[in-house]
N, C-alpha and C positions, 0 to 999 in steps of 0.2 A: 419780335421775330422768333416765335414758337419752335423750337426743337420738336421734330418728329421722330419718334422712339424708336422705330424701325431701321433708323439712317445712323448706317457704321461711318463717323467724321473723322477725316483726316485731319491730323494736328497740324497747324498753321507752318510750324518749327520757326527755328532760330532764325531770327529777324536782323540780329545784329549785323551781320556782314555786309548785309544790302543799304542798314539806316542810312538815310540822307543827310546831309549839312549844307550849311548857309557854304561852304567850301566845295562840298560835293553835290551838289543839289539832284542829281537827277542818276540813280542807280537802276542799274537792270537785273530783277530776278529769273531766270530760264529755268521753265521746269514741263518734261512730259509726263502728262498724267492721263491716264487710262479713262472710260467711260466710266461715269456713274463716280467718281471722286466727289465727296463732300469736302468743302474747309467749315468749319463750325463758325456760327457769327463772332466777330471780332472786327476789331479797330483800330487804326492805328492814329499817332498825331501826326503825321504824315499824309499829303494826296499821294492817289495811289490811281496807276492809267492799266486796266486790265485789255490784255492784247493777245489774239490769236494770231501764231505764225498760219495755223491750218485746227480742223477741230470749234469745237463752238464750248461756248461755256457759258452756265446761267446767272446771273448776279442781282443778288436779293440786296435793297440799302433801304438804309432809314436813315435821312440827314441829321433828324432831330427824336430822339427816341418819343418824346413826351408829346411833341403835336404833330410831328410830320408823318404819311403814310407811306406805308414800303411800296416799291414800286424793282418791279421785277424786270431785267433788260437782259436782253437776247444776246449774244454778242459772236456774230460770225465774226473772221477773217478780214473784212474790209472796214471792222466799225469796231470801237476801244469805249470803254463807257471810263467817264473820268469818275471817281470817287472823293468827296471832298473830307480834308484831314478831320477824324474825329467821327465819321458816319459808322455808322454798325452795318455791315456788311455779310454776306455769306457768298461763298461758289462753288456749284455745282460744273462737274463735267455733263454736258448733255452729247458730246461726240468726242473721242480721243484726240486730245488738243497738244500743239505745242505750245505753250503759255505765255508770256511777256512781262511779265508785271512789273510796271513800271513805280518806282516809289520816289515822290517829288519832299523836295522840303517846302514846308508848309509858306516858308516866305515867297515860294515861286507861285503860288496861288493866281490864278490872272484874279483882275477885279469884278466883280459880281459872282464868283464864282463858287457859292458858298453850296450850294447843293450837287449834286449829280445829275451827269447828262451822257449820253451817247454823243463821240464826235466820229465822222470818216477818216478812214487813216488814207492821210495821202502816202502816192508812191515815194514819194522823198521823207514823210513819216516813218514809212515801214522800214525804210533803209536806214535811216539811222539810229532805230532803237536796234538792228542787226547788229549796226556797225557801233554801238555803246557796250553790245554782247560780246567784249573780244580785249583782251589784252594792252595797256594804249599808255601813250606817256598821260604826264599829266597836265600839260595844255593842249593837248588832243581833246582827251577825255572833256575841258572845259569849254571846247569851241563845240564840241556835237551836242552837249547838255546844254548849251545857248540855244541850238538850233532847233535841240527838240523840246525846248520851252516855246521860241519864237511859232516854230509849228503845231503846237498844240492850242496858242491862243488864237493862230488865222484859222483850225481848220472849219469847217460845215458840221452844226448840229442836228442831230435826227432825231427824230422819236421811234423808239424804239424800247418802250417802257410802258409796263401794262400796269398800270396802278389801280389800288384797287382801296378801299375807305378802309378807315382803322378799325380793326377787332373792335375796340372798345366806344370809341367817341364817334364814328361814322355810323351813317345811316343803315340803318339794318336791312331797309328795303334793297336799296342801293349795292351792297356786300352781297345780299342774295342773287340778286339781278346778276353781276358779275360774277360770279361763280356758277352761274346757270348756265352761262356762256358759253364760259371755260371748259368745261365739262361736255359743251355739247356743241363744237366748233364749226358742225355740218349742218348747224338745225339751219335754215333760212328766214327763221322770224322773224317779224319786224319789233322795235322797240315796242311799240301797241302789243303786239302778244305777249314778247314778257313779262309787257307792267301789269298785265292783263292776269297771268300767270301765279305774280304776287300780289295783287287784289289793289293794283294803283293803278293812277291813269299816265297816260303816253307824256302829259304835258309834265305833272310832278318828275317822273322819272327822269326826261329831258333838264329839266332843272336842278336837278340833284347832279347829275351826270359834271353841269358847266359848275354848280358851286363848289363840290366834294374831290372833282377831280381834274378840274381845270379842261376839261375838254368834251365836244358832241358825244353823242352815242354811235355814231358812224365813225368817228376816229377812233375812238377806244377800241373797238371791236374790228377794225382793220387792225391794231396794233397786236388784239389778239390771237387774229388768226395768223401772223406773220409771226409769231410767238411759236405755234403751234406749227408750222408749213416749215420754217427754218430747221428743224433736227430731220424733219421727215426727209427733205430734199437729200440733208446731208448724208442720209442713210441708204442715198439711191433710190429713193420711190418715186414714179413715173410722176412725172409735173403732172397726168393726167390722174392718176389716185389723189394726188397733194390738193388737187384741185377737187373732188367731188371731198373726201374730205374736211377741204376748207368752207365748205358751204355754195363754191361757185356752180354754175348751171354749164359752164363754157371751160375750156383751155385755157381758150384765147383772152377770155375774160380776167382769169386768174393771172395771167401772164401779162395781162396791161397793168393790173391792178400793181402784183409784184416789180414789176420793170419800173413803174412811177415810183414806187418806194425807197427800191435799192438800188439803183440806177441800172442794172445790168437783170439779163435773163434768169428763171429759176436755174437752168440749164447752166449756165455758167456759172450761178452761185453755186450750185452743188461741185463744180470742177474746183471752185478756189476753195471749199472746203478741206478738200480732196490733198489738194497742191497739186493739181495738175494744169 
């Protein structure tokens, strides 16, 4: 997870108040933080549930520094990316966020749960990491930290994670390819032209795509345009710019696309940005 010189990082600060116990298992940190907020990578031995009241924020993880690939996730208002205790993490503001950060103790861990993932916060989710953020006896405080444990292992996961092969041990073609992408979220080419682009063929690339990063090359690249479409909405730009843009020919196209992903309209995802 490469530090970029350019990028003035905000210090994590003092952890202490929020640490979790086998007693407290489940603390709420509340913080509003302005666009463009770095936190510098770091880790805790603690899981950690990153949460927008309103605002979006971007989250860089590596479960395992030495084989696993960072995988970058988008994280509006209706979706918490969990963090598993011990992962090197970073977060960026990509819209002025009211923040959640949720810190579990590592024994509240569900099982299988050793990597990171995107879950939906349900409405009964949302409300009680509110109602965690507020002054409480202490068998209050222990029946809502049940609840928003029980709630975290029922909710829906998503993908909402653009991964991308490792600096070092990942396919170099592969890394290229992906970053070509990134960079150019409006081009309409098909896989055939990129592999074409970097001097391989449509079939290698497709195999690299299922071995290096567990998924098609039409999922990946739906995940990236929804990477890239997510801050834009949030900033008020007409679904119909977010949409040529994204690559789409149509509105309507962009807008089935998006609605099958995030359950609801661009149009409304830009309002719960918003908090309206």
């Amino acid at each position: 997870m490469p530090r970029n010189a350019s990028i003035t990082f905000t210090p994590v600060g003092n952890t202490d108040p929020y640490t979790p116990s086998v007693q407290r298992p489940v603390r709420v940190r509340a913080r509003t933080l302005p666009v463009d907020t770095h936190f510098e990578p770091h880790r805790h031995p603690w899981a950690q549930l990153a949460y927008c009241a309103t605002g979006i924020v971007q989250v860089t993880a590596s479960p395992n520094d030495a084989v696993a690939d960072e995988v970058t996730y988008i994280v509006p208002p209706s979706r918490a990316v969990w963090i598993a205790p011990g992962a090197l993490h970073a977060v960026n503001v990509r819209e002025a966020a009211e923040l959640r950060t949720l810190y579990l103790d590592a024994s509240t861990t569900p099982q299988g749960w050793q990597g990171c993932r995107v879950i939906v916060v349900s409405p009964l989710l949302r409300e009680l990491i509110h109602a965690l953020d507020a002054p409480m006896t202490a068998p209050r405080e222990a029946l809502l930290a049940a609840l928003v444990q029980d709630e975290i292992t029922r909710a829906d996961t998503q993908s909402l994670g653009v991964p991308l092969p490792h600096p070092q041990t990942g396919d170099k073609r592969l890394r290229a390819l992906c970053e070509a992408v990134l960079r150019a979220p409006a081009e309409r080419a098909t896989l055939a032209d990129w592999a074409a682009d970097i001097g391989a063929s449509e079939r290698t690339m497709a195999r690299l795509f299922r071995e290096e990063l567990g998924t098609s090359y039409q999922q990946w690249r739906q995940q990236a345009v929804l990477a890239h479409a997510l801050p834009l909405l949030a900033r008020g730009t007409p679904v119909s710019e977010v949409a040529a843009a994204s690559g789409y020919a149509s509105d309507s196209a962009f807008s089935a696309m998006f609605k099958a992903a995030m359950g609801h309209s661009p149009s409304r995802f830009a309002a719960s940005v918003r908090g309206q």
